[in-house]
N, C-alpha and C positions, 0 to 999 in steps of 0.2 A: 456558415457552418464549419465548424470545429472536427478536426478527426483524432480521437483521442484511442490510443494502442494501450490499452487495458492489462496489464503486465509482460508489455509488448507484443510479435506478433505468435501468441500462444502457442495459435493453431496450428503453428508449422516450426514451432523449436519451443524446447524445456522453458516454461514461464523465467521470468525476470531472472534472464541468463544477456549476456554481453549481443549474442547470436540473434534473440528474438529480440531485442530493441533493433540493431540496426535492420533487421530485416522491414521491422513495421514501419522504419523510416521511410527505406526502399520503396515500399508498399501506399506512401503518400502520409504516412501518419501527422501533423501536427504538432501532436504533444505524445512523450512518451511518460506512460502511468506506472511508476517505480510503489509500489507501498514498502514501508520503512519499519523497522521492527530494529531495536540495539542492541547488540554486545555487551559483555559484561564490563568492558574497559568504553564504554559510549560510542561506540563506531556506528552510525547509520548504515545497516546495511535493506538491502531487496529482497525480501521476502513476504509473500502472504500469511504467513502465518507465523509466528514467534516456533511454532514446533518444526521441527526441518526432516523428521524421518519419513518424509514424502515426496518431497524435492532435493533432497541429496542423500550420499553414501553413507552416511552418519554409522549404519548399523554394522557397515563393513567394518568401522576401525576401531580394532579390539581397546587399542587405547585409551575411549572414550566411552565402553561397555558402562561402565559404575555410573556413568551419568544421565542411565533413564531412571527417569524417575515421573509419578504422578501429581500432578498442579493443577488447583482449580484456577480458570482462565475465565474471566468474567462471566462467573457461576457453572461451570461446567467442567467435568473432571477431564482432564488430558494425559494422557501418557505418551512418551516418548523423549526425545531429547531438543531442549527449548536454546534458542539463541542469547539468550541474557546467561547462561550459564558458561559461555563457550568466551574469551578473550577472540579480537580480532585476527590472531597470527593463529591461532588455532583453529578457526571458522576456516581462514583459507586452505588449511589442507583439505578440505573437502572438497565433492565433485558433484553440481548439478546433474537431478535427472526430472525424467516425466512425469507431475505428478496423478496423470489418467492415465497411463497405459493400455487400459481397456479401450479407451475409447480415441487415444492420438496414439495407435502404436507407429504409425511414422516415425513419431518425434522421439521414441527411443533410440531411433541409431545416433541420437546427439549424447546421451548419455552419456555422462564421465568426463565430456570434453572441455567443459567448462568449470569455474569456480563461480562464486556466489559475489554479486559487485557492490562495492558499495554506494553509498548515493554518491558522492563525489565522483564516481567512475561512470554513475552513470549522466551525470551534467556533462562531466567531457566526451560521451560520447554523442550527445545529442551535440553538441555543439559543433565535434569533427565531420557528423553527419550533415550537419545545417549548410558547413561551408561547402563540403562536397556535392551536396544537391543542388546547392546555391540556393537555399530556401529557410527562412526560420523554422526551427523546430525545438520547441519547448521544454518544460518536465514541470509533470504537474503530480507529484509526490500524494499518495497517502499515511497519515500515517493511522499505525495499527493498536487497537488496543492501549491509548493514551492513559487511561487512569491506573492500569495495571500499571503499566510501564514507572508510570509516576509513584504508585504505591514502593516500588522497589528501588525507588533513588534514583530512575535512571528518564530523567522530564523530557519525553519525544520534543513537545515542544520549543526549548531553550537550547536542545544538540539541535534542533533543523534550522533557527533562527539565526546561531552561532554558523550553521554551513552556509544558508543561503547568503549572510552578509559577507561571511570569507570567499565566496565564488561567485562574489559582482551581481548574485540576479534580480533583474527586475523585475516590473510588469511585463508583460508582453511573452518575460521567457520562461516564469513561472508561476502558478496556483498551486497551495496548498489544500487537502481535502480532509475530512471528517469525520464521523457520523457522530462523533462527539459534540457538540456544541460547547460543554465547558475549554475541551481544547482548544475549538478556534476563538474562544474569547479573551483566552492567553495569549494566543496568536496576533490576536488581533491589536495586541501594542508591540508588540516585538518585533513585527516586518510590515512593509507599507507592500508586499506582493498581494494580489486579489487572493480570497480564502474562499470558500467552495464548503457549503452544507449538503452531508450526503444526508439523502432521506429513504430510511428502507418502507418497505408496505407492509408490516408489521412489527410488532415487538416494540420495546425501548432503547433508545439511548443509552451504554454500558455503563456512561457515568451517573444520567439518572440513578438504574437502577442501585450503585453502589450509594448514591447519597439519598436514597428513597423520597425523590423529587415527583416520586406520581406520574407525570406527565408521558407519553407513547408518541412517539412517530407520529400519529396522525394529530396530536397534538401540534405538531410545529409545524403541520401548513394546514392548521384555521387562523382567521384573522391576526388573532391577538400574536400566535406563532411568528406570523410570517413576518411580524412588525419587529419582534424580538431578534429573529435573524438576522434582520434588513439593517441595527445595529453594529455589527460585527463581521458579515459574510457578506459578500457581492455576488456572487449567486448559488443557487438554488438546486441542486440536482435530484432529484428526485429519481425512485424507481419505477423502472419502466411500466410495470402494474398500477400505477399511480398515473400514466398516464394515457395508456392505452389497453381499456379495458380489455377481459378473457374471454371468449365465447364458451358455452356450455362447455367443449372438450378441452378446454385449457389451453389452445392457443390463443395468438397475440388477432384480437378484431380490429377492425378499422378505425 
């Protein structure tokens, strides 16, 4: 069994901040779960979502006002200010914050203390954590919204190939993840690390849907699916709905 810290350790610091990785280290974690979204100049940085007026100051600095603006984002209109529009030296004057407040107001007194890492920052961190634990401890990268990304020049794919070969990693210390399936099948000659098929419990595939391939999530794990997978991905992950059915009230049954 694998313990894998899902944009680190959330529940008690600002997601995919320096602070909540090492903590989920502390905490036993495995592998730390960075998702990866670019910069305008190709920086891999950490964040869940390419939009950032949720997770950082963004709307404080008057400097960067002219740059909200509305994008549709694999079919869905978003407003705010997006990470592909921001150069790397410019992302880092920004300041992590929480982005539930409502519901982690602890983790607002972390607010402001941190900046935004990139992947590379955060391989060294697992790494400085690994030796100080005395235990391996992983990084097992998603990345976000691949086709978009690709649409605009900027191929999650060939920027995380290019880092993982430039910071030595292997098997063992890293898995890349998906829900794309065309991504990991780019992936899947560019790095010999295991690659990882997310599977939601509804809806499609982002890139399906932009290349109007049909096919839905629950398409790729019936047979023919899962043989198609077993091609290119080592495994399988699947949502938890997927795997442990709801009782009438919506909780998790046995």
């Amino acid at each position: 069994m694998l313990v894998i810290a899902h944009r680190g350790a959330s529940g008690y610091r600002p997601e995919h901040t320096p602070s909540a990785y090492r903590l989920a280290a502390a905490l036993g974690a495995d592998y730390l779960e960075p998702d990866l979204v670019a910069t305008l100049d190709g920086v891999l940085v950490a964040r869940h979502e390419n939009e950032i007026s949720g997770t950082t100051d963004v709307a404080d600095h008057a400097v960067f006002a002219d740059r909200r603006i509305t994008k549709i984002v694999d079919g869905t209109a978003v407003t705010g200010w997006f990470v592909e529009d921001f150069t790397y030296e410019e992302l880092r004057t920004l300041r992590a914050k929480e982005r539930m407040p409502a519901l982690r107001a602890a983790n607002t007194a972390y607010d402001g203390r941190e900046g935004i890492p990139t992947f590379d920052d955060v391989v060294a961190l697992a790494r400085q954590e690994s030796q100080r634990l005395g235990r391996p401890i992983g990084v097992i990268p998603e990345i976000k919204h691949p086709a978009y990304f690709r649409h605009l020049g900027l191929p999650l794919e060939e920027l995380l190939a290019e880092r993982l070969c430039a910071l030595g990693l292997f098997k063992g210390e890293a898995m890349v993840q998906s829900f794309e399936p065309t991504s990991l099948r780019r992936l899947s000659v560019m790095t010999n690390v295991p690659l990882v098929q997310l599977v939601d419990s509804e809806n499609a595939p982002n890139d399906f849907l932009r290349t109007g391939d049909g096919r839905t999530f629950m398409d790729l794990i019936e047979p023919a699916g899962l043989r198609e997978i077993s091609t290119y991905a080592q495994v399988l992950a699947p949502h938890k709905d997927l795997v442990i059915p709801r009782t009438p009230t919506g909780a998790l049954g046995e």
